[in-house]
C-alpha positions as CSV (number, residue, x, y, z in Angstrom):
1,X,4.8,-27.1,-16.2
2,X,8.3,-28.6,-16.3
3,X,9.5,-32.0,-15.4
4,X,10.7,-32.5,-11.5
5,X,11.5,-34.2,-8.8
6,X,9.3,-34.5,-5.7
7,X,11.0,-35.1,-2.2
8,X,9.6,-35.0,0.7
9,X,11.2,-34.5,4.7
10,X,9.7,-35.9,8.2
11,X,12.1,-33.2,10.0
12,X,13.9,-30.0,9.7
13,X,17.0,-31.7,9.1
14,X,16.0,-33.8,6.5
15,X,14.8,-30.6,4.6
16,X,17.8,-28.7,5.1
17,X,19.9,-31.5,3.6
18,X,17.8,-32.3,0.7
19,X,18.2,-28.4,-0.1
20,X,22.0,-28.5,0.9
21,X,22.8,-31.2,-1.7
22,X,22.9,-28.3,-4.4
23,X,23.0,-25.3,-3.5
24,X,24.1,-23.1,-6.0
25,X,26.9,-20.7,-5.2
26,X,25.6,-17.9,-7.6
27,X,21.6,-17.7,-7.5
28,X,19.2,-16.4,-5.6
29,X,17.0,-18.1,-3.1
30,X,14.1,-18.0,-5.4
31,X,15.7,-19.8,-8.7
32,X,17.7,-22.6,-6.7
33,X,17.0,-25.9,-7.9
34,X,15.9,-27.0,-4.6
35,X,12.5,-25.1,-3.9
36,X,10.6,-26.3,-0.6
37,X,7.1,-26.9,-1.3
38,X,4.0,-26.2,1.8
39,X,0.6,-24.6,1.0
40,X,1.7,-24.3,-2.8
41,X,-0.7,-21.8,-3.6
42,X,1.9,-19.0,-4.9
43,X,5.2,-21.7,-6.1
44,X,2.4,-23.9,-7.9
45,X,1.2,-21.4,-9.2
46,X,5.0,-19.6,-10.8
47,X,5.5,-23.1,-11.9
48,X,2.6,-23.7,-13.9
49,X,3.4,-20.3,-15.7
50,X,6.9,-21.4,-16.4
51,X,8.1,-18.4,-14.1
52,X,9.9,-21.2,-11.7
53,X,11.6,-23.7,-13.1
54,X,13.0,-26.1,-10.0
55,X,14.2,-29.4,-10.9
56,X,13.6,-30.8,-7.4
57,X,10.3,-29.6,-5.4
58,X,10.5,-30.5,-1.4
59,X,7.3,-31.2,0.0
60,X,7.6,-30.0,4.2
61,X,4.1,-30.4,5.0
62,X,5.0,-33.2,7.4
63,X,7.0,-30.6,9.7
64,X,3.6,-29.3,10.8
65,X,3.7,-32.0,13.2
66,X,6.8,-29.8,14.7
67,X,7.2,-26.6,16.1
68,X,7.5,-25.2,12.7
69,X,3.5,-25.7,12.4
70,X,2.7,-24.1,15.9
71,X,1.0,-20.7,17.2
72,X,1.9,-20.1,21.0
73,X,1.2,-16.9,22.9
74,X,2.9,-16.5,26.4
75,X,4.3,-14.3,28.7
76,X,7.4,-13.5,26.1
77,X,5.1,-13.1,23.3
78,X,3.6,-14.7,20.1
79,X,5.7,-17.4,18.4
80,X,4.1,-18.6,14.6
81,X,5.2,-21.6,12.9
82,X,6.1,-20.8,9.1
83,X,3.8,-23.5,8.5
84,X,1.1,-22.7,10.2
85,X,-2.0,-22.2,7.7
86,X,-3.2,-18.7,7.8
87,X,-6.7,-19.3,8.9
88,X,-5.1,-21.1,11.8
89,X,-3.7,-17.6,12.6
90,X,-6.3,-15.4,11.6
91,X,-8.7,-17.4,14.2
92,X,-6.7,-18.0,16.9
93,X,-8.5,-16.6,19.7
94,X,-5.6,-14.9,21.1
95,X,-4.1,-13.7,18.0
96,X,-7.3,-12.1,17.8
97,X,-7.5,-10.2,21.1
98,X,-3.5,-9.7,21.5
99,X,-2.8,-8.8,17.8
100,X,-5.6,-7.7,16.0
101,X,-3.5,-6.3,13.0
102,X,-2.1,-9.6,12.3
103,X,-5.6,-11.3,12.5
104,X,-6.8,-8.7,10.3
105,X,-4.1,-8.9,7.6
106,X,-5.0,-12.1,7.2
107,X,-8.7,-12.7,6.9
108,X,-8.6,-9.6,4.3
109,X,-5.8,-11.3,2.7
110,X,-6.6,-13.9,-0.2
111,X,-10.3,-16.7,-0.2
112,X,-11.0,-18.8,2.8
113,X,-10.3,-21.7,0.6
114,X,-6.2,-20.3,0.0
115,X,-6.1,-18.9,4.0
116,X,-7.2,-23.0,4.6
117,X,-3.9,-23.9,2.5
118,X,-1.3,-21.0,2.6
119,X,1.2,-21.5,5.0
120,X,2.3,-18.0,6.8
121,X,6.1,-18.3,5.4
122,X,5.1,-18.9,1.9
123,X,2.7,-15.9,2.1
124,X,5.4,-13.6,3.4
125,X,7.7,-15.1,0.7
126,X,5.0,-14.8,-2.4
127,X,6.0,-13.4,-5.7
128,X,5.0,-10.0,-6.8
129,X,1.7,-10.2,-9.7
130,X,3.3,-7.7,-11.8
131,X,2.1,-9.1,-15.0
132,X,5.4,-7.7,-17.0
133,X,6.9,-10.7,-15.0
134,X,4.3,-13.3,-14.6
135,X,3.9,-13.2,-18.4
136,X,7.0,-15.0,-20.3
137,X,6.5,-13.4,-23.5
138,X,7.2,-10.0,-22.3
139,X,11.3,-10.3,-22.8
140,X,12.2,-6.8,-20.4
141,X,11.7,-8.1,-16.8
142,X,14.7,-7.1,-14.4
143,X,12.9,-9.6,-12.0
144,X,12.7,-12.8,-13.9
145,X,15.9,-12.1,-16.5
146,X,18.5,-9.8,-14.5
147,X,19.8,-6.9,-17.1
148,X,16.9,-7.3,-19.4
149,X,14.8,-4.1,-18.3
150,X,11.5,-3.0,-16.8
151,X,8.7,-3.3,-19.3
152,X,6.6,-1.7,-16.2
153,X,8.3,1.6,-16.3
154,X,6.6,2.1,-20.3
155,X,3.6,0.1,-19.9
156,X,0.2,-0.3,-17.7
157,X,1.9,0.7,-14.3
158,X,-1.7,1.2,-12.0
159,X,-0.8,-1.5,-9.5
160,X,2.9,-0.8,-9.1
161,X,4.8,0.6,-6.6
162,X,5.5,4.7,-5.6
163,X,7.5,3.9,-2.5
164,X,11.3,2.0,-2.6
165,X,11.7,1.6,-6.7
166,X,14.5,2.1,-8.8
167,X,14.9,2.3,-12.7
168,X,15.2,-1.3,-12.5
169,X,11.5,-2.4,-11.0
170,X,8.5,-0.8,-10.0
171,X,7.0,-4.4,-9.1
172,X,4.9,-3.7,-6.0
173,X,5.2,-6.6,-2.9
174,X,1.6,-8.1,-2.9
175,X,1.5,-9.3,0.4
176,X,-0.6,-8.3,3.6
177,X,0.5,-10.0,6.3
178,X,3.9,-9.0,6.0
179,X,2.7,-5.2,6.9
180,X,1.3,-6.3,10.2
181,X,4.9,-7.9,11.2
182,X,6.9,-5.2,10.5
183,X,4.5,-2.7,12.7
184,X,5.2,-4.9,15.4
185,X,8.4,-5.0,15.2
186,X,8.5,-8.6,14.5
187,X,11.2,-10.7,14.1
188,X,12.1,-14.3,11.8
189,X,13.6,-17.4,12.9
190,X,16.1,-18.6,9.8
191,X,17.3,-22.5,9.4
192,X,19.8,-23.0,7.6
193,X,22.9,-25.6,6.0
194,X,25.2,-23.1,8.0
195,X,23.4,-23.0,10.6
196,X,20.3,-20.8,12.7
197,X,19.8,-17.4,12.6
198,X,17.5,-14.5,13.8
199,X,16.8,-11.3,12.0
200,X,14.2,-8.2,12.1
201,X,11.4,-9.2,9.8
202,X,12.0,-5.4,8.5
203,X,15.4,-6.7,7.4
204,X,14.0,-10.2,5.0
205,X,13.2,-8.3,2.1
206,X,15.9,-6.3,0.0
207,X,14.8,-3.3,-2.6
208,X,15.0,-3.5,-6.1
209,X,18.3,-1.1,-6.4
210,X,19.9,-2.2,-9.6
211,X,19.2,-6.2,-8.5
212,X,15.8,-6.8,-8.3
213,X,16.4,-10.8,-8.8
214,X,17.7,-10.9,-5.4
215,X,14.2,-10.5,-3.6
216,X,15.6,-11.3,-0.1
217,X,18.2,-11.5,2.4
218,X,17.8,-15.6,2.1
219,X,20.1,-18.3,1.1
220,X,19.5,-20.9,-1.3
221,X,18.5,-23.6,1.3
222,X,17.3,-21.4,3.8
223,X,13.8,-22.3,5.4
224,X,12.1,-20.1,7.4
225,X,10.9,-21.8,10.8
226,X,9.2,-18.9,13.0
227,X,8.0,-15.4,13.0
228,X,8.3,-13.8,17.1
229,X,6.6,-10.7,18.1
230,X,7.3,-9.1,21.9
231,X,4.2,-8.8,24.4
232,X,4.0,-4.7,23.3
233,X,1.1,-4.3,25.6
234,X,-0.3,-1.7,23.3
235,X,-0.3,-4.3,20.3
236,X,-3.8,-4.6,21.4
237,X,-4.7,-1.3,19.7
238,X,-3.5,-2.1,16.3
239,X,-5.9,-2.5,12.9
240,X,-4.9,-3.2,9.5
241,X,-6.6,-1.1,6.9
242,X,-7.0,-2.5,3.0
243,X,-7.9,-0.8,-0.1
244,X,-8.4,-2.5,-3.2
245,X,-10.7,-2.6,-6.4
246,X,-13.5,-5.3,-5.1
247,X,-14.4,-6.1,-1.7
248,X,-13.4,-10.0,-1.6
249,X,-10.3,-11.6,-3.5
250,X,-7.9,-8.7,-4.4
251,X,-4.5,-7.8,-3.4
252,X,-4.3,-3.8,-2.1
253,X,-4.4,-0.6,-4.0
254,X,-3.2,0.8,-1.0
255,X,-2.8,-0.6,3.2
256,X,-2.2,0.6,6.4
257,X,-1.0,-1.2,9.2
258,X,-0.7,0.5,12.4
259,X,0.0,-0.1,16.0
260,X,-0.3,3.3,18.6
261,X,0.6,3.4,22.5
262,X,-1.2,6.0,23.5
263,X,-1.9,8.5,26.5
264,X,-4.9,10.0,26.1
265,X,-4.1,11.4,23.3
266,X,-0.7,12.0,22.9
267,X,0.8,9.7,20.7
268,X,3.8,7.7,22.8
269,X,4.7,5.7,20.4
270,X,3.5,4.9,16.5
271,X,3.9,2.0,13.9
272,X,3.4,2.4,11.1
273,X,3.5,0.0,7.6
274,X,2.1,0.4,4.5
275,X,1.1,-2.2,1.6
276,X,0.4,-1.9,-2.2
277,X,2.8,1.2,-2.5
278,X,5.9,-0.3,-1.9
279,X,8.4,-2.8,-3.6
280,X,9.0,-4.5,-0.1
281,X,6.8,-4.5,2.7
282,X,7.1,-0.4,3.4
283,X,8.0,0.3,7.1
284,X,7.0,4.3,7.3
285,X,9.6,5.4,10.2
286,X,9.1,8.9,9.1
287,X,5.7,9.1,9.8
288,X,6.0,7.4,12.9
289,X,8.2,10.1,13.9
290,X,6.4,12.9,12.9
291,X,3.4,11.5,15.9
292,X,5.6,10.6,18.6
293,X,4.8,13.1,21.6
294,X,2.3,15.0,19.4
295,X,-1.9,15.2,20.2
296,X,-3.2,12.4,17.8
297,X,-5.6,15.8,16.0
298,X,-6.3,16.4,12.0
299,X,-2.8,18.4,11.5
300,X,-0.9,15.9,13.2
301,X,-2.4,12.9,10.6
302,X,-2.2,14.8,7.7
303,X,1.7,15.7,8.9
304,X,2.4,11.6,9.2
305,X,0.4,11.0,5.8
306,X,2.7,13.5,4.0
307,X,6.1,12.4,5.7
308,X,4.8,8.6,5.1
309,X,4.9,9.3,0.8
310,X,7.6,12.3,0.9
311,X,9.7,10.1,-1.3
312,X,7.1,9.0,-3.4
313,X,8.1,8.4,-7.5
314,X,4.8,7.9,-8.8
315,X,4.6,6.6,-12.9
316,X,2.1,7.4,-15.7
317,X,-0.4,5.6,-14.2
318,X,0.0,5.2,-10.5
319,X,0.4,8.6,-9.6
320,X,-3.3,8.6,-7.8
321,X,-2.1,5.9,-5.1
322,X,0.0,9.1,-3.4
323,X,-3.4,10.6,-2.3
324,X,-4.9,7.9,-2.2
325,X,-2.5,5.9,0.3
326,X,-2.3,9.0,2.6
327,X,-6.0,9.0,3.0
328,X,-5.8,5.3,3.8
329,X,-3.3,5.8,6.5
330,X,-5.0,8.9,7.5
331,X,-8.3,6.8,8.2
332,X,-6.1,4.0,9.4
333,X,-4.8,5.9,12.4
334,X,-8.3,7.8,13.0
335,X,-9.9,4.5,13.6
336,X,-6.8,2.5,15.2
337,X,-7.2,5.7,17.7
338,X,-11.0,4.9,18.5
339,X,-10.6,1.4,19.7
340,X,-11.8,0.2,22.6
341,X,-9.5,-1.8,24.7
């Protein structure tokens, strides 16, 4: 690990002008000098590989004591703190009963010992584990060194992405909990030198395109306070699905996250995200509107699998997640279907 400087802010304000004293004009969020430091688990971690190199580290663990470390569920809906732990989230009783997927997502997601230190905007914000990028002696990485190539695209590819890549990246987003926000339509509270700001959690992450560097819609400086979900009264009937090589520990081979208002059942309205395909958190609109009005039967599933991976660019060794993530959602919105509210 490299030489820095540790800071650390008692409010909002003092993190936002600790980061505001140099921000860079030029670089992404992720390789500002500034880098705001909570749970740890994922920047530690890019640090100690030499992947993250920030010369100042911000610690803003004290801000739990603030909103920004808060879970509240009232009659406008659920409000999480970005610094609320994940196990905080995954067992709050009402999460629980009110938004099962997002419960889900996160117990599945990661040990109970990382849950107990993550902090829900740093696990949202978490680096991809392609290992072409988390390994500095691999020179081609589009990721880490813009314009130096993809040494995914002719390598080991089994855990990369089929859904959103380019012939920049195939990096797959890593992340669980993410899926569960954008099926509910979530949105994220931004703070900011310039200011606050809100935006559709669908919109934080960018695709590769031909600058995968630039990870999200961020600002060097930006700190995220807040994710917001509506009260969708049929967010009760949601489940997140994952599939991945061992049962405990392991990021997803595939996942489903989906949310259905039903009538009987006829499908009323779908939502639909899916996980371990994708190069962002994958938001499957095209599948969602392949259900909406139709009975919730075999043809109409297999219909919303196929439109879910119709643009699918599978590689030399990912090709089996195609079949393999329609079968999760399938299952996913068989069993999302059966529960009893």
């Amino acid at each position: 690990m490299r030489p820095f400087q540790y800071d650390h802010a008692d409010t909002p304000q003092a993190a936002l002008r600790a980061a505001a004293a140099r921000v860079p004009a030029d670089q992404p969020s992720v390789a500002a000098p500034v880098q705001f430091l909570a749970g740890g688990t994922n920047l530690i971690d890019m640090m100690k590989i030499d992947v993250m190199r920030p010369e100042r580290v911000v610690d803003i663990n004290a801000l739990q004591e603030t909103t920004l470390g808060r879970i509240e569920t009232t009659r406008t809906g659920l409000r999480l703190g970005a610094l609320a732990r994940m196990a905080q989230a995954a067992e709050h009783p009402e999460v629980k009963r009110q938004y099962p997927v997002i419960a889900q997502s996160l117990t599945l997601a990661a040990s109970q010992q990382l849950r107990n230190m993550a902090s829900l905007g740093g696990n949202v914000l978490q680096r991809t584990r392609c290992p072409y990028y988390r390994d500095t002696s691999y020179a081609e990485c589009n990721k880490r060194l813009p314009g130096s190539g993809c040494a995914a695209l002719r390598g080991f590819n089994r855990m990369h992405a089929v859904l959103g890549t380019s012939e920049a990246c195939i990096a797959s987003y890593p992340g669980d909990f993410a899926q569960a926000l954008i099926a509910l339509d979530a949105k994220v509270d931004i703070l900011g030198p310039k200011g606050a700001r809100t935006i559709p959690f669908a919109n934080l992450h960018r695709l590769p395109g031909e600058t995968p560097h630039l990870e999200t819609v961020l600002a060097p400086g930006e700190l995220i306070a807040a994710f917001t979900v509506a009260p969708l009264p049929w967010a009760r009937r949601s489940l997140y699905l994952k599939v991945r090589d061992r049962e405990s520990y392991e990021f997803a081979v595939a996942s489903a996250a989906v949310a259905l208002d039903l009538e009987g059942d006829t499908v009323r309205q779908a939502r639909i995200a899916l996980g371990g395909i994708g190069t962002i958190p994958w938001r499957a609109q095209d599948a969602e509107n392949t259900l909406k009005g139709k009975r919730l039967d075999g043809d109409a599933i297999a219909a919303a699998a196929d439109a879910a991976f119709a643009g699918a660019t599978p590689h030399e060794h990912n090709a089996f997640k195609i079949p393999l993530g329609k079968r999760t959602l399938a299952r996913a919105l068989r069993e999302t279907s059966m529960m009893e509210l």
